[in-house]
C-alpha positions, 0 to 999 in steps of 0.5 A: 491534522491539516485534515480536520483543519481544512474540513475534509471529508475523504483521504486517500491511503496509498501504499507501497506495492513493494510488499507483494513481490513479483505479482502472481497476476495483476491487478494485484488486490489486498488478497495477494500472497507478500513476498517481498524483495527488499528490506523496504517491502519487508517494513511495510 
């Protein structure tokens, strides 16, 4: 990994927020009921 190459301490994960659908309100947290609305929602 270039992580452990270049010392890094911290990473940033960012996702899709494709998985939850329509949001039932915002900002949506990692609680929020998934309905997703495509395939690509479906796989991650």
């Amino acid at each position: 990994m270039r992580c452990a190459s270049t010392a890094a301490k911290r990473i940033v994960f960012s996702s899709t927020a494709a998985v939850y659908g329509e949001p039932i309100s915002s900002p949506l947290d990692e609680n929020h009921p998934t309905a997703p609305l495509n395939a690509y929602g479906e796989t991650n």
